[in-house]
BAVEX-538658 format. One record per residue: residue in one letter; residue number from 0; x, y, z of N, C-alpha, C in turn. Coordinates in Angstrom, 1 decimal, always signed. Layout:
<nodes>
NODE  residu  num    n.px    n.py    n.pz   ca.px   ca.py   ca.pz    c.px    c.py    c.pz
NODE       a  NUM       X       Y       Z       X       Y       Z       X       Y       Z
...
</nodes>
This chain:
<nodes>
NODE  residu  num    n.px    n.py    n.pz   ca.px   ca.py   ca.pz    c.px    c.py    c.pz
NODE       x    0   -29.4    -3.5   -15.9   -28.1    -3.1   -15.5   -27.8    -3.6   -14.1
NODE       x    1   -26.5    -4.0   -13.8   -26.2    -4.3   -12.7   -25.5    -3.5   -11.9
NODE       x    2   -25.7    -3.6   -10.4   -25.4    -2.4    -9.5   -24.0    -3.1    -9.3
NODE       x    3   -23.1    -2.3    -8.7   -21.7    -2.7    -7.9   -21.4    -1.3    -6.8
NODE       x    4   -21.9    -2.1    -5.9   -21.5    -1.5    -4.6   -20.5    -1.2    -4.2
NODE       x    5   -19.8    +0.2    -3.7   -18.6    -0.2    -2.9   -18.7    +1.6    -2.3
NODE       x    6   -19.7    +1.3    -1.4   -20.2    +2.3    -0.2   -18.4    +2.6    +0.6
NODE       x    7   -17.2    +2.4    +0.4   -16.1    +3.0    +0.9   -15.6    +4.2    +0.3
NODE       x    8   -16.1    +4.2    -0.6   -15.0    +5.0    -1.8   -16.0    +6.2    -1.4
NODE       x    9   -17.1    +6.4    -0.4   -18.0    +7.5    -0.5   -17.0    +8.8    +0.6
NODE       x   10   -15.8    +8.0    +1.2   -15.5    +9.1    +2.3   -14.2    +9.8    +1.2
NODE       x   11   -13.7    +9.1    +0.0   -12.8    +9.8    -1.2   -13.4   +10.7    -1.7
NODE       x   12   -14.7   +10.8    -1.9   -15.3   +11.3    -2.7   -16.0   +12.9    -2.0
NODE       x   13   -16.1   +12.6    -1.0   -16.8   +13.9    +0.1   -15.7   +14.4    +0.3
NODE       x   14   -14.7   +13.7    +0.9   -12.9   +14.3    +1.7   -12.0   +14.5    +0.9
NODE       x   15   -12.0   +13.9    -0.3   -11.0   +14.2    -1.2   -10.0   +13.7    -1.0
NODE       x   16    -8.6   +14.5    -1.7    -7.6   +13.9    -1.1    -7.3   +14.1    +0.2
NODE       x   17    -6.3   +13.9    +0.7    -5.6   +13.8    +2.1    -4.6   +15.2    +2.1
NODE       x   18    -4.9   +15.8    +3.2    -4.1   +17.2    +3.4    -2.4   +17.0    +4.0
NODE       x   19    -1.5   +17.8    +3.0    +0.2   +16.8    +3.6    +0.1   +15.6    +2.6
NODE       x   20    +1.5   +15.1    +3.0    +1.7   +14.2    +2.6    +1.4   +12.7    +3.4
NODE       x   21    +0.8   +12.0    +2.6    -0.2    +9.9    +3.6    +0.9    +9.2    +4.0
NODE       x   22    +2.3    +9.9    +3.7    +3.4    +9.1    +4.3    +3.6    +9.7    +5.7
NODE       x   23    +4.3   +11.4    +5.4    +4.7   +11.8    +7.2    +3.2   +11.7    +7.7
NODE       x   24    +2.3   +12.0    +7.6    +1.2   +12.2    +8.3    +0.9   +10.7    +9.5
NODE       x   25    +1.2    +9.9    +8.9    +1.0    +8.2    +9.4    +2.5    +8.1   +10.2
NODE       x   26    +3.1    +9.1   +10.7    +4.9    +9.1   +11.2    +4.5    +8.9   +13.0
NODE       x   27    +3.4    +9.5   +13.1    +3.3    +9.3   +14.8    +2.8    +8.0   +14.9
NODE       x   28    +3.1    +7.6   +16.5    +2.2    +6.2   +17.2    +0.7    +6.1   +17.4
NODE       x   29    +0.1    +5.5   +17.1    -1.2    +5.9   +17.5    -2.9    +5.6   +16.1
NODE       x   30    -3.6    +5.2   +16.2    -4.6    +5.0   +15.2    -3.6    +3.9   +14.0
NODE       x   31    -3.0    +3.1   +14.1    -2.6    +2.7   +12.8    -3.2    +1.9   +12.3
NODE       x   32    -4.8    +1.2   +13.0    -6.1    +0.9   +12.2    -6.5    +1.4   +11.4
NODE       x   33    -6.9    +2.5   +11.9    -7.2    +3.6   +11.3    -6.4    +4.4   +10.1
NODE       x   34    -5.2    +4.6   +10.2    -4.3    +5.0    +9.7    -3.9    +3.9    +8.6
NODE       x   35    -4.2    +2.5    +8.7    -3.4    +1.4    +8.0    -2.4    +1.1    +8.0
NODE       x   36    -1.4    +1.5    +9.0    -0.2    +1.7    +8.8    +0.0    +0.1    +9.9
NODE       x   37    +1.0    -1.0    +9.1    +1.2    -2.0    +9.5    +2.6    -2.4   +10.4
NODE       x   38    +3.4    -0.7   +10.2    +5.1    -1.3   +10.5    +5.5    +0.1   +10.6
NODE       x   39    +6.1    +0.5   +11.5    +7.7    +1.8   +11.4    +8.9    +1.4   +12.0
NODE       x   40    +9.7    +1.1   +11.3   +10.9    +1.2   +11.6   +11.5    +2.3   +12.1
NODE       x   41   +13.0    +2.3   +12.1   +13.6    +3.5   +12.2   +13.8    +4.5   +10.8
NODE       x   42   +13.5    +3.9   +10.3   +13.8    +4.7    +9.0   +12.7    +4.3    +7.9
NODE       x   43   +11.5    +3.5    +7.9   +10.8    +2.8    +7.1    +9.4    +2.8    +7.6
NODE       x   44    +8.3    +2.7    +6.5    +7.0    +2.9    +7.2    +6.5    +2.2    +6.1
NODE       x   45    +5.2    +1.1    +6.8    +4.4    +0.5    +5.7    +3.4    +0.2    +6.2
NODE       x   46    +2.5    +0.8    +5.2    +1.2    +0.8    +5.3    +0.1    -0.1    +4.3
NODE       x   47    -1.2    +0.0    +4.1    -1.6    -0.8    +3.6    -2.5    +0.7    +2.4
NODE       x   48    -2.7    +0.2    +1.5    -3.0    +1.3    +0.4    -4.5    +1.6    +0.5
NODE       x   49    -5.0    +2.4    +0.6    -6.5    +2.9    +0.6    -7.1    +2.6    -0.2
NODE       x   50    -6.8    +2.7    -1.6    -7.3    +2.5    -2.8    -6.5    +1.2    -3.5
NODE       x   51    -6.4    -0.2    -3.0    -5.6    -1.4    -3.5    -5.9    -1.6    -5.5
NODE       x   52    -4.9    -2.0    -5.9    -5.2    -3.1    -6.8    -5.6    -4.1    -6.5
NODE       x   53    -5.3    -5.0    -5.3    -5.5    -6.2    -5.1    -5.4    -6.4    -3.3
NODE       x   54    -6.2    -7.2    -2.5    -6.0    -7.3    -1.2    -4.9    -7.2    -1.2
NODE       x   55    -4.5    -6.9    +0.2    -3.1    -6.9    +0.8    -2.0    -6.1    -0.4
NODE       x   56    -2.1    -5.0    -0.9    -2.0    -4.0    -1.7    -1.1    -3.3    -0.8
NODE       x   57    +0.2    -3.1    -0.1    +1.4    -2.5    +0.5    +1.9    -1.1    -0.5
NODE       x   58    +2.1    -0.3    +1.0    +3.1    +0.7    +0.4    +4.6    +0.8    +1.7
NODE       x   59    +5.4    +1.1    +0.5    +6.6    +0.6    +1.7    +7.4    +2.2    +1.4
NODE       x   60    +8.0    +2.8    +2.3    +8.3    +4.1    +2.1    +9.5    +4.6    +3.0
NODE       x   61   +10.0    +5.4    +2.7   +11.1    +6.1    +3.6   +10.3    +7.0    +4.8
NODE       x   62   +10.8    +6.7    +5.9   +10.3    +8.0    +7.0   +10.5    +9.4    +6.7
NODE       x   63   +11.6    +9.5    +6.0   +12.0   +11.2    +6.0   +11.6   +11.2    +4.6
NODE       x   64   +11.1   +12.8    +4.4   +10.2   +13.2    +3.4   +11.4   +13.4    +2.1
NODE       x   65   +11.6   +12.0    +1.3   +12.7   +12.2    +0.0   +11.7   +12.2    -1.3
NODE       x   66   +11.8   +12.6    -2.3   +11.4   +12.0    -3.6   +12.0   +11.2    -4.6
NODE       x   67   +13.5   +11.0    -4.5   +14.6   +11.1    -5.4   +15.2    +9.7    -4.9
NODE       x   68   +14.7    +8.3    -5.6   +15.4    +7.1    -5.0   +17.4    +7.4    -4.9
NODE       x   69   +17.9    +8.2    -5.3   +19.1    +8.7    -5.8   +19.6    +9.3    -4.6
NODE       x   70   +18.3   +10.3    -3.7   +19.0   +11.0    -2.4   +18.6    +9.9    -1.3
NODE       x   71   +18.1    +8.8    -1.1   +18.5    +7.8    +0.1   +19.5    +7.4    +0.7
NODE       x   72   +19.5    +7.6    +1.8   +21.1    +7.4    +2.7   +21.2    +5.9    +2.5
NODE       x   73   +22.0    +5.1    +2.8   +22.6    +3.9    +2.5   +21.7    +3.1    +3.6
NODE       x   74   +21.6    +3.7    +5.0   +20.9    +2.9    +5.7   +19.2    +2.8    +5.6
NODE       x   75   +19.0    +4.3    +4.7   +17.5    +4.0    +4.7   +17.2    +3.1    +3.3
NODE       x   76   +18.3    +3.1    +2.6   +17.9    +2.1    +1.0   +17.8    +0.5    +1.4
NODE       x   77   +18.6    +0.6    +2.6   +18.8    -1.0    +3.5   +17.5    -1.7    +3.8
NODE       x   78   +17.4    -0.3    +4.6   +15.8    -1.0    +5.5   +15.0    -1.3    +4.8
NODE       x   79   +15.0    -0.4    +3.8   +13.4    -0.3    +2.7   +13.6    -1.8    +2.0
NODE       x   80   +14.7    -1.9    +1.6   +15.1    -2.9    +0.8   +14.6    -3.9    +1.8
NODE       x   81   +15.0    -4.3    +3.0   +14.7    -5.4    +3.9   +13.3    -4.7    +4.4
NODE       x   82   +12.9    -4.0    +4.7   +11.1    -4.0    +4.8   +10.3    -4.5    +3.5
NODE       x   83   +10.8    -4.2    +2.7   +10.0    -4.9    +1.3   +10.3    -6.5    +1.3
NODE       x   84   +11.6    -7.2    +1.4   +11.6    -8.4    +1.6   +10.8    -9.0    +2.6
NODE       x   85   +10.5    -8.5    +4.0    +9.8    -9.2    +4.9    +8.8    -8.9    +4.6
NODE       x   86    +8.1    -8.0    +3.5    +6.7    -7.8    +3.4    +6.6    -8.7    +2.9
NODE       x   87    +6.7    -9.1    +1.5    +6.8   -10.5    +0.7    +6.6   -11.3    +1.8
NODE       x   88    +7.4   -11.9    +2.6    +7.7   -13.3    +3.2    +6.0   -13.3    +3.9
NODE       x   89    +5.5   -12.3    +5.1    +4.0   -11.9    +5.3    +3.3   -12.1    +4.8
NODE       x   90    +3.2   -11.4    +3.2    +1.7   -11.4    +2.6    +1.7   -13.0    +2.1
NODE       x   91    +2.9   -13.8    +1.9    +2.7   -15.0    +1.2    +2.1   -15.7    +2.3
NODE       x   92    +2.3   -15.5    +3.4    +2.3   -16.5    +5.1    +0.6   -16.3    +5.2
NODE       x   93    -0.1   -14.4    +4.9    -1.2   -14.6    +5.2    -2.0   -14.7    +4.0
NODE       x   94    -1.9   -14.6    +2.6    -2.9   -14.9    +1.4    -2.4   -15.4    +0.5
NODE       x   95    -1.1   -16.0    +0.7    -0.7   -17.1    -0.6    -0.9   -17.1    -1.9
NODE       x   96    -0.4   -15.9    -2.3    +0.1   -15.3    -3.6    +0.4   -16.1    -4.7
NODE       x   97    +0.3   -15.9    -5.7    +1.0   -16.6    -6.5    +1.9   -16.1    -7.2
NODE       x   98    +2.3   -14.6    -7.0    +3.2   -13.8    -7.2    +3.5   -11.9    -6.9
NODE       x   99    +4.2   -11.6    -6.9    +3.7   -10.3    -7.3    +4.4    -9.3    -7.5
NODE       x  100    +3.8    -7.9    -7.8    +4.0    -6.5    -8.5    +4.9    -5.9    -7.4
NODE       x  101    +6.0    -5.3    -8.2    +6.4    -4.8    -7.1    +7.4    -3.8    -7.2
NODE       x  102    +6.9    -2.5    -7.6    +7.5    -1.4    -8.1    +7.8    +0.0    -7.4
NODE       x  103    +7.9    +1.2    -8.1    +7.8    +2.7    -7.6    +7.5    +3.7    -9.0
NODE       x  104    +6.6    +4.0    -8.8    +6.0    +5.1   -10.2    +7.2    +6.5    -9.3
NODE       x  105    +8.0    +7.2   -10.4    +9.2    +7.7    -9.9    +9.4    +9.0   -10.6
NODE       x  106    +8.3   +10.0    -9.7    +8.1   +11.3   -10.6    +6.2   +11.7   -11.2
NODE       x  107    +5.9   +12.2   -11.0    +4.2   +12.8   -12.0    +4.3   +12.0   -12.8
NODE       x  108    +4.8   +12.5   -14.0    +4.9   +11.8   -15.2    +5.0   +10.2   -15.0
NODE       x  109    +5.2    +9.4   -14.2    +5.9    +7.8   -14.2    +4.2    +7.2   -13.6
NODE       x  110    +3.8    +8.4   -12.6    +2.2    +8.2   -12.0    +2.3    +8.0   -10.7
NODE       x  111    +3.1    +8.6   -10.4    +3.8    +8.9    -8.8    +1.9    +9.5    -8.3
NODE       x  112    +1.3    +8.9    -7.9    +0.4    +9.7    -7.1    +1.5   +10.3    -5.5
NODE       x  113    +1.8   +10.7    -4.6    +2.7   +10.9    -4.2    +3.7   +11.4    -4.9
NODE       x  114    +4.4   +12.0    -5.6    +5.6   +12.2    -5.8    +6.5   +12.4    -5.6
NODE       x  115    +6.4   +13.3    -4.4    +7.5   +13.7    -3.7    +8.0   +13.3    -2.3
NODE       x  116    +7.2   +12.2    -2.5    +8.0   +11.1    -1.0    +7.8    +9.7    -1.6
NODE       x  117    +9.2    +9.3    -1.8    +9.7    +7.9    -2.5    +8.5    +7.3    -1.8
NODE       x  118    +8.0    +6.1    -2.7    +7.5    +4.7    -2.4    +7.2    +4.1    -3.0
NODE       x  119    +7.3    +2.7    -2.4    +7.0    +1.5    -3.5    +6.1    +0.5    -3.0
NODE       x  120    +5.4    +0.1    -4.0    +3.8    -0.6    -4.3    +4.7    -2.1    -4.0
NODE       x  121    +3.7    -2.9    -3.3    +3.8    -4.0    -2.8    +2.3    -4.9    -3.2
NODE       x  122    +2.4    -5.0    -4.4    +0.8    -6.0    -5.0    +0.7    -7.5    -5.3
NODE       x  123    +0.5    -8.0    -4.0    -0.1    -9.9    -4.3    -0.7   -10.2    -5.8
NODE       x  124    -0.6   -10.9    -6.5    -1.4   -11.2    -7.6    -1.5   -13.2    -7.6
NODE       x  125    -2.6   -13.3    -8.4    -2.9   -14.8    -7.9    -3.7   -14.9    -9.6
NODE       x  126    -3.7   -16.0   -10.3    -4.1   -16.3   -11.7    -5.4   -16.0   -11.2
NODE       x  127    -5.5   -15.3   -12.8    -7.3   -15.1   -12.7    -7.6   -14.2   -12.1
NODE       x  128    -6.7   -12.9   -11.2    -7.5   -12.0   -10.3    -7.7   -10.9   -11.5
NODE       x  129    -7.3   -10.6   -12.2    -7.6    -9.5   -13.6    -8.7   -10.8   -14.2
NODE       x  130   -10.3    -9.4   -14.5   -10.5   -10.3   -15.3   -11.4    -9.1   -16.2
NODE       x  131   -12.7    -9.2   -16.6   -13.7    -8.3   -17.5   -13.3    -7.1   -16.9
NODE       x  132   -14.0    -6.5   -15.5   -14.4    -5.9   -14.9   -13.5    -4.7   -15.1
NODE       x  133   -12.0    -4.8   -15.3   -11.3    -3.5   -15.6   -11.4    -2.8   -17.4
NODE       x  134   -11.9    -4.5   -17.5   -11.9    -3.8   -19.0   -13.1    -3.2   -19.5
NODE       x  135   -14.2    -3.7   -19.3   -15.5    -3.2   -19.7   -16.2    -1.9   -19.2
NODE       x  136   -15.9    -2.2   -17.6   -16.5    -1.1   -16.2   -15.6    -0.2   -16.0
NODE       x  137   -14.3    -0.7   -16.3   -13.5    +0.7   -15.8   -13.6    +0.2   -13.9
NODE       x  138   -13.6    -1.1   -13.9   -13.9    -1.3   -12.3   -13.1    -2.5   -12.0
NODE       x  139   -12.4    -2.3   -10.5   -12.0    -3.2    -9.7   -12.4    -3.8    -8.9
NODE       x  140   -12.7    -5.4    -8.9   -13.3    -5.9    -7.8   -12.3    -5.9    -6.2
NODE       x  141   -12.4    -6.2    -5.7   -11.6    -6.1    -4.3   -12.5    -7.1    -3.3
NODE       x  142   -12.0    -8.4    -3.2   -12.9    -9.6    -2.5   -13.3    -9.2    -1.1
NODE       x  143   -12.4    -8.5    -0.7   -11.8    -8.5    +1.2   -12.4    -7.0    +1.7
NODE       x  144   -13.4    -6.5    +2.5   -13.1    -5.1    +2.9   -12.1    -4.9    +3.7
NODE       x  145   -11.6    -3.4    +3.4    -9.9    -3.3    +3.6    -9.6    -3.6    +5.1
NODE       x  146   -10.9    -2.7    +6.1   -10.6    -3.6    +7.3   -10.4    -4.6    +7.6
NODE       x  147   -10.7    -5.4    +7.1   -10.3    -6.9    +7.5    -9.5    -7.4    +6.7
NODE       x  148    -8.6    -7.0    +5.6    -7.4    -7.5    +5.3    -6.3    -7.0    +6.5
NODE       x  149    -6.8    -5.4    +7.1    -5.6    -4.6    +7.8    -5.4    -6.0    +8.9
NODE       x  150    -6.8    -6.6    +9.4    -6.9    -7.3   +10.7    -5.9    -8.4   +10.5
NODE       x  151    -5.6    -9.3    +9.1    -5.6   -10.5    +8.9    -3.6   -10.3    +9.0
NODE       x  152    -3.4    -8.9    +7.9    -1.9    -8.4    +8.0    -1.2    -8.2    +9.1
NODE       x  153    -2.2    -7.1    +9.8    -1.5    -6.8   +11.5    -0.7    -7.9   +12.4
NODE       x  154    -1.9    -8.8   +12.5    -1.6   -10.4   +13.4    +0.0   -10.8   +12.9
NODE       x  155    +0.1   -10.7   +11.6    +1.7   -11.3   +11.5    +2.6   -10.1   +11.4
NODE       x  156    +2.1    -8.5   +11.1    +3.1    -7.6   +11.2    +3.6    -6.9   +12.4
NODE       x  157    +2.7    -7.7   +14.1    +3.2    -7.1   +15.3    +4.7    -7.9   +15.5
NODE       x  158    +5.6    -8.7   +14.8    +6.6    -8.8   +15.2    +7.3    -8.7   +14.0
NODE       x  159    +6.8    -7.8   +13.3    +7.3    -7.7   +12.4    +9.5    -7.5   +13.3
</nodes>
């Protein structure tokens, strides 16, 4: 049998989930290494996903605590809208995608981990990154450790 390491997933496992909600909690200045958090706007917050599908795996979010794409004010559907386009333009600049996923699970039922604070998944995909491993293992490989995708993201999201 073959081993597959992935000694990160051990602080999910002791800590569980995260106390609050991973969107306001990440709303102050400060740790966003640590925090993963790559951008805040005035009304928008993105961060990089703890648990990816794939490197450079984005979550793009409203600052104020909404669930309901339906209750966004016009200026915060703007930004989100234009922080998700400049995410795109980034991740292509730093890992050269060959395309990608790019949704919102919208409710429990839809698989909202989150539910009750809008957000939307931002996932690079490149031929060939799906392959055995989800099928057989029930396992994702992930090439990059996450710190050093945050390092390679950050470099181009300080002007953002």
């Amino acid at each position: 049998m073959e081993t597959l390491w992935a000694p990160w997933r051990m602080e999910y496992i002791i800590n569980g989930k995260e106390n609050g909600c991973i969107f306001c909690n990440r709303q102050h200045q400060g740790g966003d290494a640590e925090k993963l958090v790559l951008y805040r706007g005035e009304h928008t917050i993105i961060m990089l996903n703890r648990y990816p599908y794939n490197n450079g795996h984005l979550m793009v979010a409203p600052k104020r605590h909404v669930g309901l794409l339906e209750d966004l004010q016009a200026n915060e559907a703007n930004e989100l809208m234009a922080a998700m386009q400049r995410s795109v333009v980034l991740i292509r600049q730093v890992f050269s995608p060959q395309g990608f996923n790019i949704g919102a699970n919208l409710g429990k039922v839809a698989g909202a981990g989150v539910a009750d604070h809008l957000h939307f998944h931002i996932v690079p995909r490149w031929e060939g990154d799906t392959n055995y491993m989800p099928i057989i293992a029930d396992t994702r490989v992930i090439p990059e450790q996450l710190v050093d995708t945050y390092k390679r993201l950050a470099q181009v999201f300080k002007d953002f």
